[in-house]
C-alpha atoms as one frame of an Amber mdcrd trajectory, in Angstrom:
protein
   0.000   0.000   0.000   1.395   3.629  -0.598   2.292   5.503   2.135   2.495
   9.408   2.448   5.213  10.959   3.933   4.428  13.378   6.319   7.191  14.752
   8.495   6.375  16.955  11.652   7.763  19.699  13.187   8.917  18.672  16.466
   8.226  20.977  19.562  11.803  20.803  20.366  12.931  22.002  16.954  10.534
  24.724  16.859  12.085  26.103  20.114  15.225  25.506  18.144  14.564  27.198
  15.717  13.100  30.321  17.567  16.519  30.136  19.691  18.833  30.892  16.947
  16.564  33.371  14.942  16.804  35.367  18.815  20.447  34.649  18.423  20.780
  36.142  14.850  18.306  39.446  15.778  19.795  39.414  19.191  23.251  39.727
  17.356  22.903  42.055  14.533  20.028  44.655  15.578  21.106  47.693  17.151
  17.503  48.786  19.077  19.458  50.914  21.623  22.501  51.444  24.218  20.570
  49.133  26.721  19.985  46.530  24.476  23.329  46.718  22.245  25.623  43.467
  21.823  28.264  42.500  24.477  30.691  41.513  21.744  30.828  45.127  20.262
  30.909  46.723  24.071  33.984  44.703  24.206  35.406  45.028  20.929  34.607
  49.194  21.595  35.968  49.665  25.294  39.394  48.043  24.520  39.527  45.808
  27.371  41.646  42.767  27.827  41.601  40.436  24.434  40.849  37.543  26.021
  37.830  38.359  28.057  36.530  39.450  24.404  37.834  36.176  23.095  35.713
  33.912  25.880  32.537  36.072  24.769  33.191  35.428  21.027  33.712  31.728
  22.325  30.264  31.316  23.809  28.611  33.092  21.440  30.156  31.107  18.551
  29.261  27.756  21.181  25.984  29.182  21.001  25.063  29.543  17.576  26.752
  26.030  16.945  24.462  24.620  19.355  21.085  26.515  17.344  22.715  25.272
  14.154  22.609  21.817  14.662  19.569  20.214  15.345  18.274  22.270  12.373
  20.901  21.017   9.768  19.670  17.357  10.505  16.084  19.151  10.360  17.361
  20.269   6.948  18.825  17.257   5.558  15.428  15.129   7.067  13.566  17.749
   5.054  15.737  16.975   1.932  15.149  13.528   2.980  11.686  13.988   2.714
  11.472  16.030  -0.674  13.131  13.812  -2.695  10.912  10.459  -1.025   8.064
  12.913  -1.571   9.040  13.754  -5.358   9.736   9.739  -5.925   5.956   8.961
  -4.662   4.376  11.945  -6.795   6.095  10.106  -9.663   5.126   6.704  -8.490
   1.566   8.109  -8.041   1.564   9.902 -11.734   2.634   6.402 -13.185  -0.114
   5.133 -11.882  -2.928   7.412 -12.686  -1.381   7.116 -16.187  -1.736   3.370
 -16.083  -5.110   3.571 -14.665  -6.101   6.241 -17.591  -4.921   3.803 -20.158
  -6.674   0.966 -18.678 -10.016   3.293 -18.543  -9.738   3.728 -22.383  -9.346
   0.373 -23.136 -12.583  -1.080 -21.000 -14.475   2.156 -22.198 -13.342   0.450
 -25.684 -14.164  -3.514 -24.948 -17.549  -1.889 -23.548 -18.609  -0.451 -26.635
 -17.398  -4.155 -28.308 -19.703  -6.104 -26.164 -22.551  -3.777 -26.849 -22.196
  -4.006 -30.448 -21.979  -7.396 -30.580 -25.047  -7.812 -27.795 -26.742  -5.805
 -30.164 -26.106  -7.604 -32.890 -27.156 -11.164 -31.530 -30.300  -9.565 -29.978
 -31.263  -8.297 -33.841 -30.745 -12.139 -35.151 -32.559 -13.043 -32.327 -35.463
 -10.844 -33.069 -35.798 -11.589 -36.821 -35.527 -15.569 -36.748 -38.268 -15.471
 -34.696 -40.449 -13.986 -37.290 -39.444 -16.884 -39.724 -41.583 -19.467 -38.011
 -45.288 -19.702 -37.354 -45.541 -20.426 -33.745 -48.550 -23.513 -34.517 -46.339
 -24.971 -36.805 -43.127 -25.155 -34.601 -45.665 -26.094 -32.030 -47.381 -29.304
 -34.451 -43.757 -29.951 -35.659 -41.507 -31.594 -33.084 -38.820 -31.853 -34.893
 -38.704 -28.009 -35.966 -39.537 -27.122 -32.141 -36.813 -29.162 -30.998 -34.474
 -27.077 -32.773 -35.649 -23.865 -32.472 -36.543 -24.406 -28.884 -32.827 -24.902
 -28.564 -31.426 -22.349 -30.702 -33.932 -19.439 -28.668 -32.231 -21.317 -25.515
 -28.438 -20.927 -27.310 -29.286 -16.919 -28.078 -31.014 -16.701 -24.373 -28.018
 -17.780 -23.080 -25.424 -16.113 -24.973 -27.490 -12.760 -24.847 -27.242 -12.662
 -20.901 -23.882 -13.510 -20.641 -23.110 -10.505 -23.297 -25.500  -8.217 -20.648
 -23.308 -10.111 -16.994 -19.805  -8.677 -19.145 -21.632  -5.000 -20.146 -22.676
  -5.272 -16.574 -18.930  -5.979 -15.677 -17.601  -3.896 -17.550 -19.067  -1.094
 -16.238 -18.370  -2.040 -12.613 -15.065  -2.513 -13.458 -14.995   1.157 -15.227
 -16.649   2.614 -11.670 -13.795   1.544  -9.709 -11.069   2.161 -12.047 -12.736
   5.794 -12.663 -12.523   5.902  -8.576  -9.161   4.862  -8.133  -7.986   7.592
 -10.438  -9.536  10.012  -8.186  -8.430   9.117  -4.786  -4.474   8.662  -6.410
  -5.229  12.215  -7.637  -6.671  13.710  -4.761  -3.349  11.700  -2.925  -0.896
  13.296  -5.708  -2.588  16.711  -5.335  -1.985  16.347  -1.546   1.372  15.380
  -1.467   2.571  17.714  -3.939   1.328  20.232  -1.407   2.854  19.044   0.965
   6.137  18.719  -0.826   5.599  22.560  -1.456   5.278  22.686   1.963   8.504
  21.127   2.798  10.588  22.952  -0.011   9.562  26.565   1.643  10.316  25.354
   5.419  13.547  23.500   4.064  14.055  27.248   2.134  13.273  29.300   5.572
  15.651  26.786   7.310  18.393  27.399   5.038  18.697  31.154   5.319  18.341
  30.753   9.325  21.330  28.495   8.617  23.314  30.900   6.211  22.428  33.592
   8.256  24.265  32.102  11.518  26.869  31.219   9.620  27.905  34.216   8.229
  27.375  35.624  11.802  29.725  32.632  12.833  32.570  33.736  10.221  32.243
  37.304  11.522  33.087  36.668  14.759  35.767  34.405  14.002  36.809  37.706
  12.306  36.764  39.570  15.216  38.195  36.405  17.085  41.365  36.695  15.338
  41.615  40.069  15.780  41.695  39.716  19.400  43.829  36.436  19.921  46.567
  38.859  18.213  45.892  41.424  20.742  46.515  39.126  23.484  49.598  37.303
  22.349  50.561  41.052  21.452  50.321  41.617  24.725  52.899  38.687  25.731
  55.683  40.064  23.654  56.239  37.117  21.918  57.964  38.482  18.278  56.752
  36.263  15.361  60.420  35.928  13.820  63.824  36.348  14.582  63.655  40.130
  12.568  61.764  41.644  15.779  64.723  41.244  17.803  66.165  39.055  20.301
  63.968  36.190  21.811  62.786  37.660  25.428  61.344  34.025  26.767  62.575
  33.073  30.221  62.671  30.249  31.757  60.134  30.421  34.941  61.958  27.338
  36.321  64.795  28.786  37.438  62.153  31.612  38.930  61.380  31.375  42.999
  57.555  32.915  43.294  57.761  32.890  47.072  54.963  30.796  47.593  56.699
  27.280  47.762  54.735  24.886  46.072  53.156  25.597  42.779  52.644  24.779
  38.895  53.527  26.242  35.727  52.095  25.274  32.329  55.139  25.144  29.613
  54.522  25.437  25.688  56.315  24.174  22.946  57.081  26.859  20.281  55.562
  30.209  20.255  53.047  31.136  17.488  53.091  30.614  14.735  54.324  26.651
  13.625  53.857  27.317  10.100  56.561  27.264   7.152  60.511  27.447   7.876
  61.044  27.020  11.592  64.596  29.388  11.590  65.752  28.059  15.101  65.071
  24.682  13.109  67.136  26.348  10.091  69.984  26.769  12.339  70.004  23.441
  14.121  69.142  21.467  10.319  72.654  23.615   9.231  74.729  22.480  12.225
  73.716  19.356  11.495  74.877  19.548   8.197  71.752  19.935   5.906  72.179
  22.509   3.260  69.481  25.081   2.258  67.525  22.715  -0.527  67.345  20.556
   2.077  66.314  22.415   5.136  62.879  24.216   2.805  62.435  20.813   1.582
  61.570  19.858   5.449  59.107  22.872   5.466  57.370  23.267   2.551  55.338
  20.576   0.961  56.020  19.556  -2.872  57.619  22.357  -3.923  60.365  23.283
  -6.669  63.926  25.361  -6.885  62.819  28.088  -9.751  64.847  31.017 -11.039
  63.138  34.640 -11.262  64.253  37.723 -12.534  65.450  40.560 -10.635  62.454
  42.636 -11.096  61.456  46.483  -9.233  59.600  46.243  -5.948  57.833  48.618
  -3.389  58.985  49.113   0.248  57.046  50.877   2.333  59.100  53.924   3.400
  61.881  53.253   1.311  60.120  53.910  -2.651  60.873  51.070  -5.572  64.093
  49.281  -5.641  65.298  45.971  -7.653  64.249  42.577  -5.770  68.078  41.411
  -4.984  68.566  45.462  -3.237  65.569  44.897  -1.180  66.934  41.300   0.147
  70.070  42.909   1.249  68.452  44.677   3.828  66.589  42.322   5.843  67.436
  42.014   9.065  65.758  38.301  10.169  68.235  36.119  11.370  71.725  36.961
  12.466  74.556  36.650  10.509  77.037  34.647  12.831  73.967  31.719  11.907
  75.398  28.964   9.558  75.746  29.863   5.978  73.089  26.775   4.677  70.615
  28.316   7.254  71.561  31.817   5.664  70.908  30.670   1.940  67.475  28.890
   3.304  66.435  32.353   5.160  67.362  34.541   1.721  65.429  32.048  -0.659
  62.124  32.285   1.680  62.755  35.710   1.879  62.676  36.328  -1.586  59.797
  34.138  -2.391  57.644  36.058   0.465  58.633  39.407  -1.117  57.680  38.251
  -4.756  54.347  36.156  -3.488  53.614  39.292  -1.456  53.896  41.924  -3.822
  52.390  39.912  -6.564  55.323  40.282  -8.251  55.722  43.663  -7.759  52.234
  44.759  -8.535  51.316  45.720  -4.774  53.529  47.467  -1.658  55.576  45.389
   0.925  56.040  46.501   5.023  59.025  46.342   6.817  57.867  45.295  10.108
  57.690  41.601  11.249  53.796  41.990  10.055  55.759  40.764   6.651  59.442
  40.512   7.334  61.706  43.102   8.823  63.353  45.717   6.296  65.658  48.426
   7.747  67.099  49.458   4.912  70.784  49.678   2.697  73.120  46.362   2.651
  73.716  44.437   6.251  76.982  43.145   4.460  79.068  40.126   6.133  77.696
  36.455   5.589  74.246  37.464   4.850  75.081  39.851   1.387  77.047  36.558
   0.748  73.928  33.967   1.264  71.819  36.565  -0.925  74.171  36.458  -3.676
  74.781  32.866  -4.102  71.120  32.156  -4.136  70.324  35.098  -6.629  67.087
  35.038  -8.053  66.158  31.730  -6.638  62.712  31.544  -5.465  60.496  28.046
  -4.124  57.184  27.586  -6.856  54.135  24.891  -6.475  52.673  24.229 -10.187
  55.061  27.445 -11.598  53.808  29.944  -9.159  55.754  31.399  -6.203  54.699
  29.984  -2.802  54.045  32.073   0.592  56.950  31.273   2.171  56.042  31.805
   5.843  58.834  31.297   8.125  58.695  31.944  12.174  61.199  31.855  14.787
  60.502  28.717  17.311  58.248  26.277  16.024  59.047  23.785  19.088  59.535
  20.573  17.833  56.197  21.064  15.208  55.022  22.820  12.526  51.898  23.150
  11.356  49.744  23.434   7.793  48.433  26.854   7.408  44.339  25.285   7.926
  45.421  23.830  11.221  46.153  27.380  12.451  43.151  29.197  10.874  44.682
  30.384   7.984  43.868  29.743   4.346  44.459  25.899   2.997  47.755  26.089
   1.012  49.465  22.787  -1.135  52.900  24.086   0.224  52.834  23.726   4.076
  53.038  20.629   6.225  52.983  19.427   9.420  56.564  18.531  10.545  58.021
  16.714  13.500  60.871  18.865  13.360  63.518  16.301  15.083  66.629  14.103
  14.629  64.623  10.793  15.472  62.014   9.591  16.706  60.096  10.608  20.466
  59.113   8.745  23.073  58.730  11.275  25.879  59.482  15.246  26.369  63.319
  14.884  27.238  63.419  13.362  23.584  62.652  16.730  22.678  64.933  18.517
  24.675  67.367  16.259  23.320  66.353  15.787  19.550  64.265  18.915  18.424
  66.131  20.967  16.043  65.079  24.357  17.457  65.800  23.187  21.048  68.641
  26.177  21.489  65.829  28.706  21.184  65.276  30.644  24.252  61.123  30.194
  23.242  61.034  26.640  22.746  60.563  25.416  26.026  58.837  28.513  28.319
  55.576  29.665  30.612  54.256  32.748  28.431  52.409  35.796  31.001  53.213
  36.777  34.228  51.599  39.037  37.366  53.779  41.786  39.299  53.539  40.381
  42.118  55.137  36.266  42.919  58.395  37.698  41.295  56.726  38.195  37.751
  56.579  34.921  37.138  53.876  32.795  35.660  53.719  30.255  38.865  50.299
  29.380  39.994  49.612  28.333  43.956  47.900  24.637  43.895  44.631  26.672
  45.295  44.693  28.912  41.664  45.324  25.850  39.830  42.233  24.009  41.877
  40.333  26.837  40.647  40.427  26.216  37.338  40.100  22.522  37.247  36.681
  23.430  39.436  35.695  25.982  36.704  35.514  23.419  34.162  34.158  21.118
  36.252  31.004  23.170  36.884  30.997  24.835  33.293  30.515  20.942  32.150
  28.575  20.070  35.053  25.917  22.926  33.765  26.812  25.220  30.939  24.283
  28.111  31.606  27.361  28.934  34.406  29.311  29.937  31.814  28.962  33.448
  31.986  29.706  33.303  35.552  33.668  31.918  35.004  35.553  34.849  33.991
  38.964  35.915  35.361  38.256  37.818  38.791  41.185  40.425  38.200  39.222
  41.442  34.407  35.344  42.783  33.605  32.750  40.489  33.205  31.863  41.665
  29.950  27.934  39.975  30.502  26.566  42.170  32.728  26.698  39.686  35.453
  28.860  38.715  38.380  32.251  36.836  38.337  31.976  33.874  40.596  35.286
  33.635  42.744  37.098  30.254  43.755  34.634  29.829  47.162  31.556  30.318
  45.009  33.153  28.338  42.168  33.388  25.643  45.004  29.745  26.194  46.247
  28.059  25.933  43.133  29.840  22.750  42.715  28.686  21.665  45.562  25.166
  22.119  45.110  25.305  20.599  42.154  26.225  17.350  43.809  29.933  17.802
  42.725  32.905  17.600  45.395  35.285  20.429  44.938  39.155  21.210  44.586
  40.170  23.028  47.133  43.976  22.331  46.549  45.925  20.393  43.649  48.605
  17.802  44.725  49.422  16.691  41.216  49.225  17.619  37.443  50.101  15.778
  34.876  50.059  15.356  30.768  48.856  11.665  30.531  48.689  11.633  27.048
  50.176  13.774  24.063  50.286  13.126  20.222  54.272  12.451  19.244  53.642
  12.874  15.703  52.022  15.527  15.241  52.563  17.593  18.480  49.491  17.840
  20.094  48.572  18.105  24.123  45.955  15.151  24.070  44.846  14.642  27.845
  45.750  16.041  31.368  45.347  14.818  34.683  45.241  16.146  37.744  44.724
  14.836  41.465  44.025  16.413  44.375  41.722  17.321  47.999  38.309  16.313
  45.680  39.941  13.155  44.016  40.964  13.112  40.169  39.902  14.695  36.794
  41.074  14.291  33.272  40.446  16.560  30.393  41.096  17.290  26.746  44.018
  19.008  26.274  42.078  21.582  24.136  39.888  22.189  26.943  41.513  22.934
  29.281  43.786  25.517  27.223  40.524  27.239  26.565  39.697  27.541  30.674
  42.957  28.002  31.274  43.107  30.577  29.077  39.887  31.894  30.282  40.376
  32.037  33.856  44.363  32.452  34.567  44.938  35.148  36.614  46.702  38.338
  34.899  47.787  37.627  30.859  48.816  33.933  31.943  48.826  31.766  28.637
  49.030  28.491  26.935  49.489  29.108  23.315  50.540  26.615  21.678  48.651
  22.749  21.096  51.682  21.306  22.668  52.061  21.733  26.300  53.071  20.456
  29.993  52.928  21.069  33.471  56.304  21.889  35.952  55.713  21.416  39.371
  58.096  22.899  42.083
C-alpha cells in the first residue's frame, strides 16, 4: 500500500529554531545602548583580548548549538522532498496506467454492446421466420428452435453479466484515479510545503553562519591582541627572543605549577631556530625548505622592481640585502634557506611587484641599505632563486621557534595552502618530552621550552599556587557540570563583559557543591597523561588532588585556562606540559 510521507515539526525544533533566529536578531540589531551586543561593548571599550575572546567563544558555542539540530532538520527535510518527489512520480505512473486501462474497457464496452446488439437483432428476426402452430405441431422443428432461442437466451445474458462488468469494473477504475489524484494533489502540497520550510531553514542556517565567520573575524583580531600583549615576536627580525625560563624563577609561595609550551606562534613554514640546528647538522638550504614546505620546486626569477614601504621602488636582490631576520654569525646553509624564503615572500607578497611590501615583522623586517658580512654573501649565491608549487611562487612563511612542530596553514586558521606541512621537526624519533629537549632541532631557542604571562607580584613569574590551579580545574568542572554557568567563570582580576557577576574560587566551590559535585580546594598533582608524538598535540591532562581526580582534553583545558588564569597567563601553543616545584 502507498504511504504518504508526512514529516512533523517537532516541539523541540521549533524552540530551536526560535533560539537561533533570537540569536541572529539578538546579534545584529542595534535597538538601543541598553539593548546593544556584548561583543561590540567589548570590541569598543578596549579591554583585555581575552575576556573578548571567551565572549566570542560562547557566542560562537551558542550559535553552533542553534545550528545543529536544524541542519539534521534540513537534511530530514531533503530527505523527505526527494521520497516525496519519488511517490508523486510513483503516483503519476499510476494514474497514467489507470487512464490507459479506462480507455481500453471504455473500448471492450462499446465491443460487447455491439456485438449484444447484434445477436439480440438475429434473435429478433428468426423469430419472425416461423409460425408459432407450426413449430408447435412440428416436433422436430420445435426441438431445434426451442434450442437455438435457448443458445441466443443464453449467450445474450452472458453478453448483458460482461456489459454489466464492464461497467463495474470502469466505476472503480474511474474511482481509483480520483483518490491517487486527490493523494498526488496532496502530497505535492505538501512537498511545497517542505521545499519553503527547508528554504526558511536554510537562510536561518546561512544567516548564523555568516554571523559565525564574523566573529571568528573579530576572534582573530583579538587572539593577536593578546599574544601582542605577551611580547612574543613572530620571527627572529623583531629582535632578540625575550622568553625566560620560569623554572629557574622562585615565586615565594613554595609549592606551585607552571604550564610550559612548545614553540611560540606561529608553527607554520621554515622554523629558523630549526634552520639553524638542520645547518649544524649539516643539511644545506635545498634541504632544510624541503623539510618545510610541501612539494615544492627550486625556480629562477628575474630581478624585477619592488615597493617598500618607506623606502620607494628598488630591484628585488637590493631589497633582500636589507633584511634584518636572522643573524649573521647563523650557519651559511641556514643563511641561503632564510634569503630564498625571503625572496619568495617578497615576490608572493607583492604579486610580483604589482602591490607594496612593510618592513615590520607583520611581513618581514626591512631596515634598509646592505647588512653586508655572511648574509650579502647567502643573498648572492642564491640570486634570483625563489620556491614555486605548479610554476607559481609559494608564501613562504617562516617563524622563529616552532618547538619541535610545525603546522599546515588550515590547522592554524589560515587559508588551505598545497605548500605547508605538518613537521616533526627532530633528529629521530620521540618517546617522551626529554626526547625533545634532546632531539628537536630548534631546542637552542630561548622560546622553545617557556611559561608565556606573568603578574607583578610572585616575582613576575607565571607560577600558579595549587589553590589557583584548583580553581580552574573546578571551573571546568562546573561549566561541564551545567553550561548556563558559563557566563559566571571569567577571570576575577578582568570585567565580566555579561553584565553579570564573576563567581570567585569559594563560590566556584559552592556551586559545585550544590550541584552534587565535590570540589578542589587544593591540587597535589598535574600531569600530561597523554600527548600526540607525531604531530605535536597536548591530548589529555590529569590532575589529582583534595576532591579526588579529573582528566580533560588538552584543548579544553587551554581554553579555561586561558579563560580564567589570573593576569595575561597563557598556553598558546597545542603542545604543552605542566612543571611542578
Amino acid at each position: 500500500m502507498l504511504q504518504l510521507f508526512v514529516p512533523k515539526i517537532r516541539p523541540r525544533l521549533l524552540v530551536t529554531i526560535l533560539t537561533l533566529t533570537a540569536l541572529i536578531i539578538f546579534s545584529f540589531s542595534k535597538i538601543s545602548p541598553v539593548h546593544a551586543d556584548p561583543i561590540d561593548d567589548c570590541m569598543a571599550s578596549h579591554t583585555d583580548p581575552q575576556t573578548c575572546i571567551d565572549l566570542i567563544n560562547k557566542r560562537v558555542t551558542e550559535l553552533e548549538n542553534a545550528i545543529t539540530p536544524l541542519k539534521k532538520e534540513s537534511t530530514g527535510l531533503q530527505s523527505g522532498i526527494a521520497n516525496a518527489k519519488i511517490q508523486i512520480a510513483h503516483l503519476g505512473a499510476q494514474i497514467t496506467d489507470l487512464g490507459g486501462q479506462l480507455i481500453n474497457k471504455d473500448a471492450d464496452l462499446e465491443v460487447q454492446k455491439v456485438l449484444m446488439g447484434e445477436r439480440i437483432r438475429r434473435y429478433y428476426i428468426d423469430s419472425k421466420k416461423f409460425d408459432p402452430l407450426m413449430i408447435f405441431l412440428s416436433s422436430v422443428e420445435s426441438a431445434s428452435l426451442i434450442h437455438q432461442y435457448t443458445w441466443y437466451q443464453s449467450i445474450i445474458n452472458q453478453d448483458r453479466s460482461a456489459i454489466s462488468q464492464f461497467n463495474q469494473d470502469i466505476n472503480n477504475l474511474q474511482s481509483n484515479k480520483t483518490a491517487l489524484t486527490v493523494q498526488k494533489d496532496k502530497l505535492a502540497a505538501l512537498k511545497s510545503s517542505l521545499e519553503s520550510r527547508f528554504g526558511f531553514l536554510s537562510g536561518e542556517i546561512k544567516k548564523a553562519e555568516d554571523y559565525k565567520a564574523q566573529l571568528s573575524k573579530m576572534q582573530e583580531q583579538l587572539v593577536a591582541e593578546k599574544l601582542a600583549s605577551l611580547n612574543l615576536p613572530t620571527s627572529l627580525g623583531a629582535g632578540p627572543l625575550s622568553c625566560s625560563d620560569d623554572r629557574q624563577i622562585d615565586p615565594g609561595f613554595g609549592a606551585g605549577f607552571a604550564f610550559f609550551t612548545f614553540g611560540i606562534p606561529h608553527h607554520v613554514g621554515m622554523n629558523q631556530y630549526g634552520a639553524y640546528g638542520r645547518a649544524q647538522a649539516g643539511q644545506n638550504y635545498h634541504d632544510i625548505l624541503s623539510a618545510y614546505f610541501n612539494n615544492i620546486n627550486f625556480d629562477k626569477r628575474p630581478n624585477i622592481t619592488i615597493k617598500v614601504q618607506g623606502y620607494g621602488s628598488m630591484s628585488l636582490e637590493q631589497y633582500l640585502l636589507g633584511i634584518y631576520e636572522i643573524p649573521d654569525s647563523w650557519p651559511m646553509e641556514a643563511l641561503k634557506a632564510q634569503a630564498v624564503a625571503a625572496r619568495s615572500y617578497a615576490l608572493n607578497y607583492t604579486n610580483n611587484g604589482q602591490n607594496e611590501i612593510c618592513t615590520t615583522q607583520a611581513c618581514q623586517v626591512y631596515k634598509g641599505g646592505n647588512k653586508g658580512g655572511n648574509w650579502e654573501q647567502a643573498v648572492k649565491a642564491t640570486s634570483g632563486e625563489v620556491l614555486t608549487q605548479n610554476g607559481q611562487v609559494i608564501t613562504a612563511w617562516f617563524a622563529s621557534t616552532a618547538g619541535a612542530y610545525t603546522y599546515t596553514s588550515a590547522d592554524v586558521g589560515w587559508s588551505n595552502t598545497g605548500w605547508t606541512k605538518r613537521v616533526r621537526d627532530t633528529s629521530g624519533d620521540i618517546s617522551s618530552f626529554s626526547d625533545l629537549f634532546s632531539k628537536a632541532y630548534d631546542r637552542t631557542s630561548p622560546c622553545f621550552y617557556s611559561a608565556q604571562g606573568f603578574r607583578s607580584q610572585y616575582n613576575n613569574s607565571a607560577w600558579l599556587k595549587p589553590s589557583e590551579v584548583a580553581d580552574i580545574v573546578n571551573v571546568i568542572l562546573l561549566a561541564q557540570k551545567d553550561s548556563s554557568t558559563q557566563n559566571h567563570l571569567y577571570p576575577t582580576d578582568r570585567q565580566n563583559m555579561e553584565n553579570t557577576d564573576t563567581w570567585d574560587a569559594e563560590r566556584v566551590k559552592s556551586e559545585l557543591r550544590n550541584r552534587g559535585v565535590t570540589p578542589f580546594n587544593t591540587i597535589n598533582s598535574a600531569t600530561v597523561t597523554d600527548w600526540d608524538k607525531s604531530q605535536g598535540k597536548t591530548n589529555t591532562i590529569s590532575f589529582s588532588g583534595d576532591g579526588g581526580s579529573a582528566s580533560f582534553d588538552g584543548n579544553t583545558f587551554k581554553g579555561y585556562f586561558n579563560l580564567r588564569a589570573p593576569g595575561n597567563l597563557a598556553i598558546v601553543g597545542p603542545l604543552f606540559n605542566i612543571e611542578k616545584r
